[in-house]
N, C-alpha and C positions, 0 to 999 in steps of 0.2 A: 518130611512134612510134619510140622508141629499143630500139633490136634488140641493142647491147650496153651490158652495165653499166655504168657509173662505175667508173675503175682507184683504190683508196684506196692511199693509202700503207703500207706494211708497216711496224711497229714493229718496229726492231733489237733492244729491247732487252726482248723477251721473255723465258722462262726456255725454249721452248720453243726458240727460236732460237740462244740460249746453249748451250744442254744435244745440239742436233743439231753446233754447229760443234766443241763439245769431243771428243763421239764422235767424228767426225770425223777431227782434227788426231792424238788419239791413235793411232787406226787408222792413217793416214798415217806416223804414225813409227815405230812397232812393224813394220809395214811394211817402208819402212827398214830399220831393223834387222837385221827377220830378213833381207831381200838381200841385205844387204849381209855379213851371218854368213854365208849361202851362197857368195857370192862370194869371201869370206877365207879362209873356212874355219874362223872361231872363235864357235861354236856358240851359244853366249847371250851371249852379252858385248856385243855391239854392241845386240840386243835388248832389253835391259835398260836400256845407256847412253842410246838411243834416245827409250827409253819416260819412262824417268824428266826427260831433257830436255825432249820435249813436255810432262809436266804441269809441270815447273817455270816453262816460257815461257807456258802456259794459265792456272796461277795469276796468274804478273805480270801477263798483259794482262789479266784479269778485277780485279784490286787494280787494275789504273791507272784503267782504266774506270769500274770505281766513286770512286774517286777524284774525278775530273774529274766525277762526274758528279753525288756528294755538295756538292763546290763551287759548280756551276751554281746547281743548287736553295738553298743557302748566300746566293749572292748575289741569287737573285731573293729571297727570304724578305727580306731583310736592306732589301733594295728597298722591298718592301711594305709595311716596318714605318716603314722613315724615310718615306715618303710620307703612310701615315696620319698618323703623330704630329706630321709640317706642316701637314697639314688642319687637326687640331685647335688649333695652337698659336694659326694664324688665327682658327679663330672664339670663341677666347677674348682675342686682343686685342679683336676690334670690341666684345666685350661692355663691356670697361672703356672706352672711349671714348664 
């Protein structure tokens, strides 16, 4: 009798898991920010520079990751296509012999 479940693997590249880490990272820098405005003393400035860094470094990892990840897929397709079209090239030589 199995008394705990089977652990599955988690999918990283849900939108669910994308959209938690971007809240996230932003909060963390705004964050930031505003300490670091506290601690200087200059009131939005760093909050701002802050914010707008995290989304510009969220956009790029999110472009690269798709990136790499449109390539993958790219070359499996690519894969699958030269594989069939060797299958077939095969069984139309036997035919003409």
């Amino acid at each position: 009798m199995k008394l705990l479940p089977t652990q599955t693997r988690v999918d990283t590249q849900d939108s669910l898991g994308l959209g938690i880490e971007a809240a996230v990272v932003m909060a963390m820098f705004f964050g930031l920010g505003y300490l670091f405005d506290r601690l200087l003393g200059t009131t939005p400035i760093l909050m701002i520079v802050m914010s707008v860094l995290g989304a510009v470094g969220l956009f790029a990892k999110f472009k690269y990751r798709y990136e790499d990840r449109m390539a993958e897929l790219e070359a499996e397709r690519t894969g699958r296509s030269a594989a069939s079209s060797t299958g077939r090239s095969g069984t139309d030589r036997s035919n003409v012999a």
